[in-house]
Backbone as a printed PyTorch tensor [residue, N CA C, xyz], in Angstrom:
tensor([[[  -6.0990,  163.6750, -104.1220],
         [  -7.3450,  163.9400, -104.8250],
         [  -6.9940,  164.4090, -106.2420]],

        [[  -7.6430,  163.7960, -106.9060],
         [  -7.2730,  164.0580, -108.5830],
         [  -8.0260,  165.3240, -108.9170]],

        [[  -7.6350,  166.7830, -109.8550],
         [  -8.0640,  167.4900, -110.4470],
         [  -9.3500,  167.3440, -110.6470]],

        [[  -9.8880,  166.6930, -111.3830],
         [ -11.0890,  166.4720, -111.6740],
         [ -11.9930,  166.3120, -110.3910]],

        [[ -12.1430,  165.7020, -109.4880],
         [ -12.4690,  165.8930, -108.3710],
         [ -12.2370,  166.9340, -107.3590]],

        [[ -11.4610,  167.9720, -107.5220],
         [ -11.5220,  168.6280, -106.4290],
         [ -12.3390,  169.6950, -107.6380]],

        [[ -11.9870,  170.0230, -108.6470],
         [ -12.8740,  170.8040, -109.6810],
         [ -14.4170,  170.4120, -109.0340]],

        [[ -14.7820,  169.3750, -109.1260],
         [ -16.4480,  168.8010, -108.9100],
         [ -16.8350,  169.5170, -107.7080]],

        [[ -15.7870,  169.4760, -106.8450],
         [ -16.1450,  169.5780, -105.2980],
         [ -16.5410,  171.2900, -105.1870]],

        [[ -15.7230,  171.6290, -106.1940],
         [ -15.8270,  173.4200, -105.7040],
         [ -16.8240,  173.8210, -106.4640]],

        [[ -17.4150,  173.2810, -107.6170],
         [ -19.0010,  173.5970, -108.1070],
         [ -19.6530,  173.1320, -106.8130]],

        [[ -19.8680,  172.7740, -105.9790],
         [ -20.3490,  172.4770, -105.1850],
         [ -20.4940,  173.4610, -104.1600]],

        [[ -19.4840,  174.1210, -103.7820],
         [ -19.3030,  175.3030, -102.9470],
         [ -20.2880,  176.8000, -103.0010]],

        [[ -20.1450,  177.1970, -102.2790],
         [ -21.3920,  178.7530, -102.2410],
         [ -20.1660,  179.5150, -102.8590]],

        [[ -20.5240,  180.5760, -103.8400],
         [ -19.4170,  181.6410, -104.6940],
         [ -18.5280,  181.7850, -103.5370]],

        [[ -18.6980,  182.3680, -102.6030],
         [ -18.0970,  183.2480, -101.5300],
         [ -16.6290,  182.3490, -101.1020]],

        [[ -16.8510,  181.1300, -100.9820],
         [ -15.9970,  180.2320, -100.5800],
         [ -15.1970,  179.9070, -101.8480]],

        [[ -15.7660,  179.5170, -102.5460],
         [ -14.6560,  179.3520, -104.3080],
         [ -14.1360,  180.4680, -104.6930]],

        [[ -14.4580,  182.2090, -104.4610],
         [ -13.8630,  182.9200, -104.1450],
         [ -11.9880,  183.0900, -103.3640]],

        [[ -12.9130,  182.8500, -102.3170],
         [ -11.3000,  182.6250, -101.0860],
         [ -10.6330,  181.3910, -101.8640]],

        [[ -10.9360,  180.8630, -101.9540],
         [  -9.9650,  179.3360, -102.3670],
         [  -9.0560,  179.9420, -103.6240]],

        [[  -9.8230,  180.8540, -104.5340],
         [  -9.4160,  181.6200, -105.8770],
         [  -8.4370,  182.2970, -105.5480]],

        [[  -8.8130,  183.5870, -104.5450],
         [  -7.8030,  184.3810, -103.9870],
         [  -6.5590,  183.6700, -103.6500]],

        [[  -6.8960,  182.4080, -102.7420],
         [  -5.6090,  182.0710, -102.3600],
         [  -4.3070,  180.9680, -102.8730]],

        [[  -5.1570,  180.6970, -104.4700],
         [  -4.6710,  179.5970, -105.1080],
         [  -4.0360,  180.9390, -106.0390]],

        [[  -4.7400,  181.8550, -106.3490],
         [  -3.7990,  183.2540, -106.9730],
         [  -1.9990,  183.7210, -106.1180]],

        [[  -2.8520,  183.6980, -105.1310],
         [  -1.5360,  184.6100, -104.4280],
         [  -0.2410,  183.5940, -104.0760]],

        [[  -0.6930,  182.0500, -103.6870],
         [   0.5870,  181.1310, -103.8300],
         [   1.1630,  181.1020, -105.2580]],

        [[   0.7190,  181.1210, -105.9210],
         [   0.9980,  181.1300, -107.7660],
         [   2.0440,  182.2540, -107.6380]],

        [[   1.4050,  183.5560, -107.4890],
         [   2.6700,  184.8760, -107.3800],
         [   3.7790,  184.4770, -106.4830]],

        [[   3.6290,  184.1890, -105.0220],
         [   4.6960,  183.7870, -104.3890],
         [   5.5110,  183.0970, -105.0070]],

        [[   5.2280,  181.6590, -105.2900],
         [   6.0800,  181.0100, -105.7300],
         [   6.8190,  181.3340, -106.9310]],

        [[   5.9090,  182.0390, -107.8680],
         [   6.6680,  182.9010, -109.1030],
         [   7.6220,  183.8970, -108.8210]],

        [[   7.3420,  184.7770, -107.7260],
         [   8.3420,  185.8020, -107.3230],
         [   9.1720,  185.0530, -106.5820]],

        [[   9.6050,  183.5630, -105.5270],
         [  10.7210,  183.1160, -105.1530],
         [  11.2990,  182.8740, -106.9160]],

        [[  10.6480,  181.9880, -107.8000],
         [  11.4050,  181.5420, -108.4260],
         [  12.3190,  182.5660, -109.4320]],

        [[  11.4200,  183.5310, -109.5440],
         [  12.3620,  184.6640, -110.5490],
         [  13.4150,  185.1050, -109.4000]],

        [[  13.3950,  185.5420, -108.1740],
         [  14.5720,  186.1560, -107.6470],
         [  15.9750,  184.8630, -107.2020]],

        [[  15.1160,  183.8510, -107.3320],
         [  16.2210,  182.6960, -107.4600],
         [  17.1550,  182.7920, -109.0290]],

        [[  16.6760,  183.4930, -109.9500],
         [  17.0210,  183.1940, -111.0460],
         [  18.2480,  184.7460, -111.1730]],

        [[  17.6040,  185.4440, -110.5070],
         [  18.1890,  186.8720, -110.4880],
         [  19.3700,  186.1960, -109.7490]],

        [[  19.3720,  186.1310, -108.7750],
         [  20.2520,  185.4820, -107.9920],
         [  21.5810,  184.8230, -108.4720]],

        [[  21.0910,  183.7130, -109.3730],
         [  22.1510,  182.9780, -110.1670],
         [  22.7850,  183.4100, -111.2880]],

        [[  22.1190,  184.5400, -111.7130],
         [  22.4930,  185.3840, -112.4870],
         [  23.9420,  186.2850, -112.2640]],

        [[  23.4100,  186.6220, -110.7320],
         [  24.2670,  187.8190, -110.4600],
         [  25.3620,  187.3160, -109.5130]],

        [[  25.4740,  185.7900, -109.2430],
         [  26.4060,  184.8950, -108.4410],
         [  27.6820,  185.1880, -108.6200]],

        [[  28.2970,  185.3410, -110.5790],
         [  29.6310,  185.4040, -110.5690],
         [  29.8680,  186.8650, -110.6480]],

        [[  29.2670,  187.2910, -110.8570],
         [  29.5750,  189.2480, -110.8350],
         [  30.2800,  189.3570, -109.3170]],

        [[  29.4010,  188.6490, -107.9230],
         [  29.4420,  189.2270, -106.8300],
         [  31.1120,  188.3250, -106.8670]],

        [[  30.7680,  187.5460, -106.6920],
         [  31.8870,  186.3270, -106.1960],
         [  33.2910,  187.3050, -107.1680]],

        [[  33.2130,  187.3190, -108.4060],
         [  34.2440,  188.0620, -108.8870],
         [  34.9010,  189.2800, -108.9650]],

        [[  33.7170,  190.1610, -109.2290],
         [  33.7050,  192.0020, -108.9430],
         [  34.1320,  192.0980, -107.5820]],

        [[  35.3410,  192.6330, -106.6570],
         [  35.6130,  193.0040, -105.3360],
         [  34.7290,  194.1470, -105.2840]],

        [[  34.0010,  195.2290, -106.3110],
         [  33.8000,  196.4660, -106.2210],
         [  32.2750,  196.6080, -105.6250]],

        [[  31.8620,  195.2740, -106.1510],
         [  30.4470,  195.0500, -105.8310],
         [  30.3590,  194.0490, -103.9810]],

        [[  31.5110,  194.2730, -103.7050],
         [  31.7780,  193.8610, -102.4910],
         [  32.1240,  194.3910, -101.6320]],

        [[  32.5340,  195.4820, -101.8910],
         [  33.6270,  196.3220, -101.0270],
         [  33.2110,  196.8420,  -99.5160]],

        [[  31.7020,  196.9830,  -99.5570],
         [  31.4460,  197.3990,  -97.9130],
         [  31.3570,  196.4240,  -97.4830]],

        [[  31.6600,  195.5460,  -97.7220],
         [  31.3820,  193.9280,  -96.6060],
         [  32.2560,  194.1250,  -96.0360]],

        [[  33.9080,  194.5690,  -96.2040],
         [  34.7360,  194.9770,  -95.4720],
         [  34.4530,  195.5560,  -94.1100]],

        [[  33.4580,  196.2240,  -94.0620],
         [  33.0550,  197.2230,  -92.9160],
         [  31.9640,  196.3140,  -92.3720]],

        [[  31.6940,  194.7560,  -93.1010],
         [  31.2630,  194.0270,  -91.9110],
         [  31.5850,  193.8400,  -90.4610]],

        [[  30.4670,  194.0650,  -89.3400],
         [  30.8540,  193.6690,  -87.8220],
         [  31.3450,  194.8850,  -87.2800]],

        [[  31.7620,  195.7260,  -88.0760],
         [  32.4630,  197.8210,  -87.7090],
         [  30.5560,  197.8590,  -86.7320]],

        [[  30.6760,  199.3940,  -86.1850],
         [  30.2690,  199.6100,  -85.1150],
         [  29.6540,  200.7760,  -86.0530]],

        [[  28.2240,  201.1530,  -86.1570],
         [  27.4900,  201.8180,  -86.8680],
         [  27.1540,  203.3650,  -86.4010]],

        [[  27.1730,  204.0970,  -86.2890],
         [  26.9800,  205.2350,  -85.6480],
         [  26.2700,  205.9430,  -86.8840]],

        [[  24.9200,  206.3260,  -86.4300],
         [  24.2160,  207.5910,  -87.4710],
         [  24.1490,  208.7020,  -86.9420]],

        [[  24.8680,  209.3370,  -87.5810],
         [  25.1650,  211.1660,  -87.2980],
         [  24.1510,  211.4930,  -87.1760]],

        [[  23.6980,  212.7780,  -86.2030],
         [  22.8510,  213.4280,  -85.4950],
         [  22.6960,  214.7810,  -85.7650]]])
């Protein structure tokens, strides 16, 4: 369905319903904006991890046996 037509269709709609459709054409917009920025963070911070051991160092204590003091 082309833009222009689904535009037509939602003048058509009672507020209440072009509402929800609003809300939820908002909140996929943020989602997908917040995957794409932490994808970007991500690639950002790829060679720091991969290179820095320091920013690695408790992975070592990956699979260790967790005990929280009491």
């Amino acid at each position: 369905m082309e833009t222009a037509a689904i535009i037509h269709e939602l003048d058509n709609l009672p507020t209440y319903k072009r509402m929800i459709i609003a809300e939820q054409i908002i909140r996929s917009v943020r989602l997908a904006n917040q995957d794409r920025t932490l994808e970007m963070a991500a690639d950002r911070l790829y060679d720091d991890y991969k290179n820095d051991k320091e920013l690695t160092i408790f992975t070592q204590l990956d699979g260790e046996d967790f005990y929280e003091p009491r």
